[in-house]
C-alpha positions as a Python dict, from the first residue, in 0.01 Angstrom:
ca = {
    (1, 'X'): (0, 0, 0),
    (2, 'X'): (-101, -113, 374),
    (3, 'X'): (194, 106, 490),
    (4, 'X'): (119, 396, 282),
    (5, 'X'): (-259, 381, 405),
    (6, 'X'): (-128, 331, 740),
    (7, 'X'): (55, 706, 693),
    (8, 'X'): (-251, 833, 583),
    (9, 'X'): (-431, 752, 875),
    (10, 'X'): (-132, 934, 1104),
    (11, 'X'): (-158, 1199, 927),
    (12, 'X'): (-508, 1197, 955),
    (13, 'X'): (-520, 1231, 1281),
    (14, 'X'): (-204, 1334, 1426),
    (15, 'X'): (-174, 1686, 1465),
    (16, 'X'): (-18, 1809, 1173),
    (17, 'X'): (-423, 1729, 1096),
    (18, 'X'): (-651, 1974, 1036),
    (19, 'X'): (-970, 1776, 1107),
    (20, 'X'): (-779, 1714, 1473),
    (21, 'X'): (-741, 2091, 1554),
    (22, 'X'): (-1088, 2161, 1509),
    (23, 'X'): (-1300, 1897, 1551),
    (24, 'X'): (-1482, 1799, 1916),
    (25, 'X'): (-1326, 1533, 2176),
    (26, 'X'): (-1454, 1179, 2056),
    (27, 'X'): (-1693, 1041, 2243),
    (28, 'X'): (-1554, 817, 2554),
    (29, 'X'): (-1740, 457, 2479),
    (30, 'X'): (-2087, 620, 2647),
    (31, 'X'): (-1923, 746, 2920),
    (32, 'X'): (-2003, 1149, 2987),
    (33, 'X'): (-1624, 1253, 3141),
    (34, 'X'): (-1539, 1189, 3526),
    (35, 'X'): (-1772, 1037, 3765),
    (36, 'X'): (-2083, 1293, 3847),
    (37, 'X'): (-2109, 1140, 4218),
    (38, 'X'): (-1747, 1136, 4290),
    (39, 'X'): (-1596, 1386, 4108),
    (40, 'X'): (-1707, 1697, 4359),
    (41, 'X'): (-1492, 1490, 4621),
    (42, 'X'): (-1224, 1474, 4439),
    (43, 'X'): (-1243, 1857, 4339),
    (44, 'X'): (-1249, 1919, 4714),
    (45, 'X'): (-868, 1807, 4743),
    (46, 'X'): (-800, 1960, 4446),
    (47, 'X'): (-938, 2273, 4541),
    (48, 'X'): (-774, 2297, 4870),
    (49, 'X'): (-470, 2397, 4824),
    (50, 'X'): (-617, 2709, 4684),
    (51, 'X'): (-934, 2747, 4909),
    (52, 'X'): (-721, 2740, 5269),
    (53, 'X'): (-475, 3049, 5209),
    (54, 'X'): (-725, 3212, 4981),
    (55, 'X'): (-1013, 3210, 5335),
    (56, 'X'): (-739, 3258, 5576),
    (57, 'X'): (-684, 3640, 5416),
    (58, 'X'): (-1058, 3661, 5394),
    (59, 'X'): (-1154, 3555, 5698),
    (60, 'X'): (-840, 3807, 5850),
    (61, 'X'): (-989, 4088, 5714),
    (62, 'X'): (-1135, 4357, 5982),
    (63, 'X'): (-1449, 4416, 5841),
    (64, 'X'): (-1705, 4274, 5614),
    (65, 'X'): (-1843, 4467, 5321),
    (66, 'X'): (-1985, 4410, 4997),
    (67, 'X'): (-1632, 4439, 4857),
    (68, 'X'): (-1538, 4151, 5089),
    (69, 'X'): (-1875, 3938, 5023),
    (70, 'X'): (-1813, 3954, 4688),
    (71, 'X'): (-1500, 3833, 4727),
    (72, 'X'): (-1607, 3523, 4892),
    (73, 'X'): (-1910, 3429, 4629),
    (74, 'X'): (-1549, 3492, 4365),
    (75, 'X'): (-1318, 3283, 4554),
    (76, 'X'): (-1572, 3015, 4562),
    (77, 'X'): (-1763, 3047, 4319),
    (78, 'X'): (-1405, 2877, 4144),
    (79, 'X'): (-1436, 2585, 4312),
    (80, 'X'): (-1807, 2550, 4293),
    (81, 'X'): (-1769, 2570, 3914),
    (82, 'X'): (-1479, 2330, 3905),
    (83, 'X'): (-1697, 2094, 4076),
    (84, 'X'): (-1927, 2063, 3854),
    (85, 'X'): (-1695, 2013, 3554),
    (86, 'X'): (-1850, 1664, 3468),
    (87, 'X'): (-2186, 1816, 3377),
    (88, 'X'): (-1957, 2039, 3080),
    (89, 'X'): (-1940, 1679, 2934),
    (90, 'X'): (-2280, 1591, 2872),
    (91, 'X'): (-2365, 1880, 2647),
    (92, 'X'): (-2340, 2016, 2346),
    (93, 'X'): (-2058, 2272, 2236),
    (94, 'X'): (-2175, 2608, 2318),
    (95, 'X'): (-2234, 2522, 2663),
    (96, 'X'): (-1873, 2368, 2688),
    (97, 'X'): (-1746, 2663, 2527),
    (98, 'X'): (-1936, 2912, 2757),
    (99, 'X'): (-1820, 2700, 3064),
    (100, 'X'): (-1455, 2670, 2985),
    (101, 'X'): (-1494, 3098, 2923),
    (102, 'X'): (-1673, 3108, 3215),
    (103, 'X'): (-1358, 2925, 3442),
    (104, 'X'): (-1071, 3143, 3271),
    (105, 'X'): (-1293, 3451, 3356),
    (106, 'X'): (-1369, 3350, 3693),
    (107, 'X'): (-970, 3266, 3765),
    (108, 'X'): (-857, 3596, 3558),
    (109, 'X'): (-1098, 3797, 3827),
    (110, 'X'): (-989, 3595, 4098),
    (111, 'X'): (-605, 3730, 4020),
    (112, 'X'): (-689, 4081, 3953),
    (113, 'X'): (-900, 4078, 4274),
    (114, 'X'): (-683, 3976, 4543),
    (115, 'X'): (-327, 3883, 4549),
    (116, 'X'): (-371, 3529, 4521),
    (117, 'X'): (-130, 3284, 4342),
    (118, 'X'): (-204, 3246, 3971),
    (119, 'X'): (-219, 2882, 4010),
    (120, 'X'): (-568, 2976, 3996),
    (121, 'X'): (-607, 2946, 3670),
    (122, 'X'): (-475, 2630, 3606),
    (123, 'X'): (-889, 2505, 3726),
    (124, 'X'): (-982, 2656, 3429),
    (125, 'X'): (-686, 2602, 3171),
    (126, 'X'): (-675, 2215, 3288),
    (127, 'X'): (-1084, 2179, 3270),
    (128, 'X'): (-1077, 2323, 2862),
    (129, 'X'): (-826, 2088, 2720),
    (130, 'X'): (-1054, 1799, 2774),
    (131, 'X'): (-1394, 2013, 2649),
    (132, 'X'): (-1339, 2164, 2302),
    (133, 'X'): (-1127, 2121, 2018),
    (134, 'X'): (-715, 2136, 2025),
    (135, 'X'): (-732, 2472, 1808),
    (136, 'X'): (-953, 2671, 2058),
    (137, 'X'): (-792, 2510, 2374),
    (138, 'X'): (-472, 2672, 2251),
    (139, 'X'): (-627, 3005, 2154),
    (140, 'X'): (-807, 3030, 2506),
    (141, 'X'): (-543, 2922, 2746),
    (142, 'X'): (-325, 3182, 2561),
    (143, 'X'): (-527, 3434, 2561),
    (144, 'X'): (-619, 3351, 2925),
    (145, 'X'): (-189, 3336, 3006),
    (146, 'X'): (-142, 3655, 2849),
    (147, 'X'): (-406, 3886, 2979),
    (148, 'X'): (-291, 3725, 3363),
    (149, 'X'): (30, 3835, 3248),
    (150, 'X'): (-32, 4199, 3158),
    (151, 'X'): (-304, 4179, 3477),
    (152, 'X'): (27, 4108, 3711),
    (153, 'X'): (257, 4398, 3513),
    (154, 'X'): (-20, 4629, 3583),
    (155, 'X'): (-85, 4544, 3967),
    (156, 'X'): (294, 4530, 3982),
    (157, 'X'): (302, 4166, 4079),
    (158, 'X'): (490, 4047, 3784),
    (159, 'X'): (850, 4017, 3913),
    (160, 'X'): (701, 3797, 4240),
    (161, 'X'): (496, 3540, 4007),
    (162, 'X'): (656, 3525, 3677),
    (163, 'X'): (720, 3193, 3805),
    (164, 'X'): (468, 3089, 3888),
    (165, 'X'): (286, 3174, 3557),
    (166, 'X'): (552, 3000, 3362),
    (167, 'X'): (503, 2702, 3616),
    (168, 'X'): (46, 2727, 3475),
    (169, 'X'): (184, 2761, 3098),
    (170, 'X'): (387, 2412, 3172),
    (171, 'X'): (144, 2277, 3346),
    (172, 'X'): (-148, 2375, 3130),
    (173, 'X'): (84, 2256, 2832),
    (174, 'X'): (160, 1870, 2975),
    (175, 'X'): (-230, 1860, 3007),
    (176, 'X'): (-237, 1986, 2666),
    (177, 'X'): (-35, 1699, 2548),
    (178, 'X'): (-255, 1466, 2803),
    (179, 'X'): (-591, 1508, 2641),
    (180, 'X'): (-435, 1474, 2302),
    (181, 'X'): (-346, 1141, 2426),
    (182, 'X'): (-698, 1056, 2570),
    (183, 'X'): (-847, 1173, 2230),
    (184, 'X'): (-589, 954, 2035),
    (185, 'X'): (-671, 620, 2265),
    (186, 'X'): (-1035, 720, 2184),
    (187, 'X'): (-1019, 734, 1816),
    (188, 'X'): (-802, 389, 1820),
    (189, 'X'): (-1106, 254, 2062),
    (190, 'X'): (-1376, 387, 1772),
    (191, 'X'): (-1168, 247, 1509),
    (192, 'X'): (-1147, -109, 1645),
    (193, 'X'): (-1496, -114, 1719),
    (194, 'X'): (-1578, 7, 1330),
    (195, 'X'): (-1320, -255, 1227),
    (196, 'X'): (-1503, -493, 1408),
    (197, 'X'): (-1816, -411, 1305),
    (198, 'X'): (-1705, -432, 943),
    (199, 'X'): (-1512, -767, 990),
    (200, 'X'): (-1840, -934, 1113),
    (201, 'X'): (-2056, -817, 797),
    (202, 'X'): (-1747, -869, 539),
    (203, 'X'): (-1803, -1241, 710),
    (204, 'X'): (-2131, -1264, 649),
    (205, 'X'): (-2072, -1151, 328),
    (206, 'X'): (-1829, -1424, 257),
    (207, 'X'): (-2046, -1742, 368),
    (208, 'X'): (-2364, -1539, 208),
    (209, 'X'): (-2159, -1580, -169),
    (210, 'X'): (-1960, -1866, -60),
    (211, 'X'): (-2287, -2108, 3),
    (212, 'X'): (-2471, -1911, -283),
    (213, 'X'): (-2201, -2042, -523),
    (214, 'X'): (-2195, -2384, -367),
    (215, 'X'): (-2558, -2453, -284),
    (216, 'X'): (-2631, -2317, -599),
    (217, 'X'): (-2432, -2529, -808),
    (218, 'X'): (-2463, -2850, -630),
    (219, 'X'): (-2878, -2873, -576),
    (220, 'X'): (-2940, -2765, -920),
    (221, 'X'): (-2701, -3070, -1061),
    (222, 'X'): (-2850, -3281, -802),
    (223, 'X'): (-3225, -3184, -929),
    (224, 'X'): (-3135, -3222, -1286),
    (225, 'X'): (-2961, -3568, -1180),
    (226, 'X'): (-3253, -3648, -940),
    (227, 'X'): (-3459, -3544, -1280),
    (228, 'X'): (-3285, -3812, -1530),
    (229, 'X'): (-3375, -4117, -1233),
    (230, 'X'): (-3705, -4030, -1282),
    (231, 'X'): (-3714, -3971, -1682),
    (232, 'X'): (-3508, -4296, -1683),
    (233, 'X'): (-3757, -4528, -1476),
    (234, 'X'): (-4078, -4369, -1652),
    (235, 'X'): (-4005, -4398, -1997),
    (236, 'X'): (-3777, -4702, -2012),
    (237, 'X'): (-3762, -4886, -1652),
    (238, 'X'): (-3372, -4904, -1646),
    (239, 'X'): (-3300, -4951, -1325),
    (240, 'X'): (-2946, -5029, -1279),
    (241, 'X'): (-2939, -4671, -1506),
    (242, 'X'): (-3150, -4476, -1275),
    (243, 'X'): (-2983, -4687, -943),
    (244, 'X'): (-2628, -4541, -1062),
    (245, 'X'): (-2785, -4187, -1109),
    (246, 'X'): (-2905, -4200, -753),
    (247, 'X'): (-2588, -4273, -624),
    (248, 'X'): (-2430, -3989, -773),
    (249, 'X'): (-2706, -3760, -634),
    (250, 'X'): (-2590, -3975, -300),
    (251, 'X'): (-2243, -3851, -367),
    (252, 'X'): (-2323, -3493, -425),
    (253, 'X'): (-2517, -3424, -124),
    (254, 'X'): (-2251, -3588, 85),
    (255, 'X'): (-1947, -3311, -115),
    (256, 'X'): (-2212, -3065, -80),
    (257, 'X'): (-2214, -3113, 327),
    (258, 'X'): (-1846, -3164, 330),
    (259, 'X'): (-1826, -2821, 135),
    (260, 'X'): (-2061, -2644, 321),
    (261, 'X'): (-1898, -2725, 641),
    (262, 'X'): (-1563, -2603, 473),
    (263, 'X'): (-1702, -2242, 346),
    (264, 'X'): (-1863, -2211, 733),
    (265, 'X'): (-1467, -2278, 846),
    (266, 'X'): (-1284, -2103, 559),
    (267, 'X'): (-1056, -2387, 462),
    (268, 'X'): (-1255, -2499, 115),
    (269, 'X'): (-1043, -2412, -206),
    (270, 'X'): (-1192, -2445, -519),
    (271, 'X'): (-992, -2648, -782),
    (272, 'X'): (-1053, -2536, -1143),
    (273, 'X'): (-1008, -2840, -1261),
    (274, 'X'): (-1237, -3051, -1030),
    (275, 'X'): (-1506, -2808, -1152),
    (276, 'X'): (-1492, -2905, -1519),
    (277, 'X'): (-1493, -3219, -1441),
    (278, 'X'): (-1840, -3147, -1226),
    (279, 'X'): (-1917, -2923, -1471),
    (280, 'X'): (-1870, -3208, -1750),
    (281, 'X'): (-2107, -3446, -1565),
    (282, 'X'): (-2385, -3231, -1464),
    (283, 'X'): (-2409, -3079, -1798),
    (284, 'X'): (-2416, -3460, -1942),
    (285, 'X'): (-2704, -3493, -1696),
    (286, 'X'): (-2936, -3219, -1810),
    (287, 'X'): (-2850, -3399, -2185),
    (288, 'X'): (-2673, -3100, -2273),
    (289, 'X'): (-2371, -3066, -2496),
    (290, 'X'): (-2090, -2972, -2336),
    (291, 'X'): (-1675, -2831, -2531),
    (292, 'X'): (-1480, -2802, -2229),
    (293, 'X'): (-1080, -2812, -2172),
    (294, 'X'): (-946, -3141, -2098),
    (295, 'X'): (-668, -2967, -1862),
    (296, 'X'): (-635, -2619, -1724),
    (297, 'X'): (-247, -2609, -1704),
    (298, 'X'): (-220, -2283, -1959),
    (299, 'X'): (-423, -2074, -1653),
    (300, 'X'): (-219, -1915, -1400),
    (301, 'X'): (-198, -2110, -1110),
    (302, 'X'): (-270, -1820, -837),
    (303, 'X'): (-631, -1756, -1107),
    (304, 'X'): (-735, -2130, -1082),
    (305, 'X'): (-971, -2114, -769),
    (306, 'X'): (-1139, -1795, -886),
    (307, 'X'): (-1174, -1898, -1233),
    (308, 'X'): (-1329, -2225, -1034),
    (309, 'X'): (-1595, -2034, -884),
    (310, 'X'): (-1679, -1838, -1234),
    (311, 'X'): (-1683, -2161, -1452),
    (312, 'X'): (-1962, -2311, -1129),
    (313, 'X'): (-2189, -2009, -1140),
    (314, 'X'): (-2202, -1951, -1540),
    (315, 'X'): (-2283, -2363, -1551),
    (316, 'X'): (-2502, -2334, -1305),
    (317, 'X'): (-2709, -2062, -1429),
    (318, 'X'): (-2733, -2243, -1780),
    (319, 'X'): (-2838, -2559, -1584),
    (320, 'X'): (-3139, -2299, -1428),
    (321, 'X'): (-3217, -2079, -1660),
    (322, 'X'): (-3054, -2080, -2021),
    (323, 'X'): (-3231, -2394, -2228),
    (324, 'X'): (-2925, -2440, -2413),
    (325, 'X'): (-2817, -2745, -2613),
    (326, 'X'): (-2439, -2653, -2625),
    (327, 'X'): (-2177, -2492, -2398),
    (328, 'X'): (-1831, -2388, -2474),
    (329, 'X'): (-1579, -2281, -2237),
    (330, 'X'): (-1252, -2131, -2315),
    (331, 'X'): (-957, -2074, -2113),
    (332, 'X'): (-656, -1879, -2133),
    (333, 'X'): (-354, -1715, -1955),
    (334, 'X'): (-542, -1518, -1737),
    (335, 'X'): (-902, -1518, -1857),
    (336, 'X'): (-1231, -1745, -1869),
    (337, 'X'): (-1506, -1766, -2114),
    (338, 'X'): (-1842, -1908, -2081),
    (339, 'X'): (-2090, -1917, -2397),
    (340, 'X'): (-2403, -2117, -2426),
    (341, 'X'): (-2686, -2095, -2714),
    (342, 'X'): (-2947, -2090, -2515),
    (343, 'X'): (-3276, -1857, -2525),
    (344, 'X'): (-3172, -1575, -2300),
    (345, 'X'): (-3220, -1209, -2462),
    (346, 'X'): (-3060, -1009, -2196),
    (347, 'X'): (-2861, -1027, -1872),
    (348, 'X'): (-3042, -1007, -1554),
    (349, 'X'): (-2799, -920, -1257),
    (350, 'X'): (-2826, -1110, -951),
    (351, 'X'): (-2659, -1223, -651),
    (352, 'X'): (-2437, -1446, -835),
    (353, 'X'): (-2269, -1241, -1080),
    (354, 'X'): (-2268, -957, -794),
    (355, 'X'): (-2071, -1240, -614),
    (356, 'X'): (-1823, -1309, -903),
    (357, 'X'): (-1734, -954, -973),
    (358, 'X'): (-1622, -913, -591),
    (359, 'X'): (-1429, -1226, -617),
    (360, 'X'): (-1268, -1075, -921),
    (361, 'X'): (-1208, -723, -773),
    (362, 'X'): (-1027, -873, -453),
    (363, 'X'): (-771, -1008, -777),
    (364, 'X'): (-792, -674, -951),
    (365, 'X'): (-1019, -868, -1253),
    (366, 'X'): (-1336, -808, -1361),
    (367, 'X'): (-1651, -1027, -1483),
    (368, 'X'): (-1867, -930, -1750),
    (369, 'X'): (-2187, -1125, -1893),
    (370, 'X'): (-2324, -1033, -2209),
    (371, 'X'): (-2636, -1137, -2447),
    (372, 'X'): (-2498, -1338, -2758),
    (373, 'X'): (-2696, -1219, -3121),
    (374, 'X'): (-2814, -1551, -3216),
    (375, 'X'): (-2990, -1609, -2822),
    (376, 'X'): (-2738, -1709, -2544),
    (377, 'X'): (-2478, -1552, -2295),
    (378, 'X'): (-2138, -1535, -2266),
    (379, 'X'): (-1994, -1488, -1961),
    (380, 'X'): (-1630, -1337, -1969),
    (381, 'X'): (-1348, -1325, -1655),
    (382, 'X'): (-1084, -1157, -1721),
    (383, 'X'): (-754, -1040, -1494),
    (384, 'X'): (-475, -813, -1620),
    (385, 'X'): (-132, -943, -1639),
    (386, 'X'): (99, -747, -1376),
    (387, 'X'): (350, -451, -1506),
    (388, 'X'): (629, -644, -1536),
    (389, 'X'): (452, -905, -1778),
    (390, 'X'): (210, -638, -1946),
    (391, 'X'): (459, -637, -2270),
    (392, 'X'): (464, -1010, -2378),
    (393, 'X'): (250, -1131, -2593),
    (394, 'X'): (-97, -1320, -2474),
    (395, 'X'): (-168, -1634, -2648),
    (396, 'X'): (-522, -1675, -2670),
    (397, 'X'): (-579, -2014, -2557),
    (398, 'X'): (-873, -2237, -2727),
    (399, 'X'): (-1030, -2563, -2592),
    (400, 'X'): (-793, -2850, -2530),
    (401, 'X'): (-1150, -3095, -2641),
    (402, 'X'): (-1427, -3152, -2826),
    (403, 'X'): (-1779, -3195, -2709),
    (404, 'X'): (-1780, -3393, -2368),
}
């Protein structure tokens, strides 16, 4: 599964993707493209090489006239334009898309104009591939390639720079595969910020049901235990009775501490059988009847610890809320039954049975809790058998005891 999911995502947003051709650059961590203050610099050098010969054959010309002005605003007009490429970044896609037409235009004019190099272009082909999306960089640099080309057959220039037009298409081309690179490290910087984002609340999530399933359990057995001290000393004084109850309560907040610390560090496993067995005594204490297994070896060993946590919450919310007299639990192969006869109509969803169907889920199980006729709920858990097993027979499992 993880490698198929993995293929999705390549897919996704490699570019046989659709969503990839069309969709805008990702955003660059808050940064806006190259540096506003230092970028005009550094279009300066890059400039040059096209600026010196270019105002050499200007500058040789005999005498000025519009024609020639005009020239001059064109010529540099390019580089004035390329300079301010980073601003391109900060907005929104029309203006990108009306500056990167704006730079092909301005080069395309530049070539039909004079008899400059068509490395000109290559200011505006290069600037596009890092302002729209992959589809329209392609359509606009070849559009832009092809009417330079048919501008050069006209002017009868094409034999001289054929070239050097092949050399723009190459270049424009490795930039192509550049800024499909940038946009790929981008995505993969998004995606492990997301992933980290989700990690932290999935971990709060886990300590949130983790100490809501262990606080839970263990303060309501240590108020019903704190409970029978104080029953026992007012009605019939027993104190070696109530003395022994105390120091259970003693014990219980020292596992509950222990266990706490444990969820916080993700090392505490929850034993199926050590819950009956707490299960067992705090029923006992709130003087309730309790027809639980004596030994949990018919449950599959890798459903133990969840069953553990369903068996704590469904005793614990009978210890809370049910008033029940008796409660039965059942286990088998790969399911868990709690029933009690208490006075509840209806099931009220809460945290703790929202917490018990994710455990479940993450096992491929589920957790139901429904109202019994005769008052009572029974709380079911419940995880299918795998493929290979799915045609041998399930042997519903009853209670190993009586009444505890």
């Amino acid at each position: 599964m993880g490698t198929a999911m993995a293929k999705d995502e390549a897919q996704k947003y490699g570019l046989g993707s659709r969503e990839t051709w069309w969709e805008d650059p990702p955003p660059n961590r808050g940064k806006s493209g190259p540096d506003k203050f230092r970028w005009p610099f550094l279009s300066i050098v890059f400039t040059l090489p096209y600026l010196i010969p270019v105002t050499k054959s200007l500058l040789a010309v005999d005498r000025v006239t519009p024609g020639v002005v005009a020239l001059w605003v064109l010529v540099y007009g390019v580089a004035v334009s390329y300079a301010l490429f980073p601003v391109a970044f900060d907005r929104g896609r029309p203006f990108r898309f009306a500056y990167s037409v704006w730079m092909l235009a301005l080069g395309l004019t530049v070539v039909a104009a004079t008899h400059t190099n068509p490395f000109v272009l290559l200011y505006g082909t290069a600037a596009l591939v890092f302002l729209l999306p992959l589809a329209w960089v392609v359509l606009l640099d070849g559009a832009a390639l092809l009417v330079a080309a048919v501008i050069l057959l006209v002017n009868g220039r094409f034999g001289d720079n054929w070239g050097d037009l092949v050399t723009v298409g190459s270049v424009t081309m490795a930039m192509f595969f550049m800024s499909s690179l940038v946009r790929a490290v981008r995505r993969l910087q998004l995606a492990n910020e997301e992933i980290a984002t989700l990690a932290v609340a999935n971990e709060r999530e886990r300590v949130a049901r983790d100490l809501h399933d262990l606080l839970g359990h263990s303060l309501t057995t240590i108020t019903v235990k704190a409970g029978l001290a104080r029953r026992v000393l007012e009605s019939s004084g027993d104190i070696p009775r109530a003395v022994e109850e105390i120091r259970e309560v003693e014990g219980l907040t020292r596992s509950a501490l222990s266990d706490v610390r444990a969820t916080v560090s993700e090392y505490r496993e929850v034993s199926l059988s050590a819950e009956i067995v707490g299960a067992r005594a705090a029923l006992r204490a709130a003087e309730i009847d309790a027809d639980l297994p004596h030994a949990v070896d018919n449950v599959r060993p890798e459903l133990q610890s969840v069953f553990g946590y369903v068996l704590r919450e469904a005793v614990t919310n009978v210890l809370r809320h049910s008033g029940a007299k008796l409660v039965r639990v059942k286990l088998g192969d790969t399911w868990l039954e709690v029933e009690d006869d208490g006075t509840a109509t209806e099931v009220v969803p809460g945290n703790g049975l929202r917490g018990l169907t994710e455990r479940l889920a993450a096992v491929g199980g589920t957790v139901r809790a429904s109202a019994r006729s005769g008052g009572g709920l029974t709380v079911r858990a419940e995880v299918p058998l795998p493929e290979s097993r799915a045609a041998a027979p399930v042997v519903r499992a009853e209670p190993a005891g009586g009444l505890a």
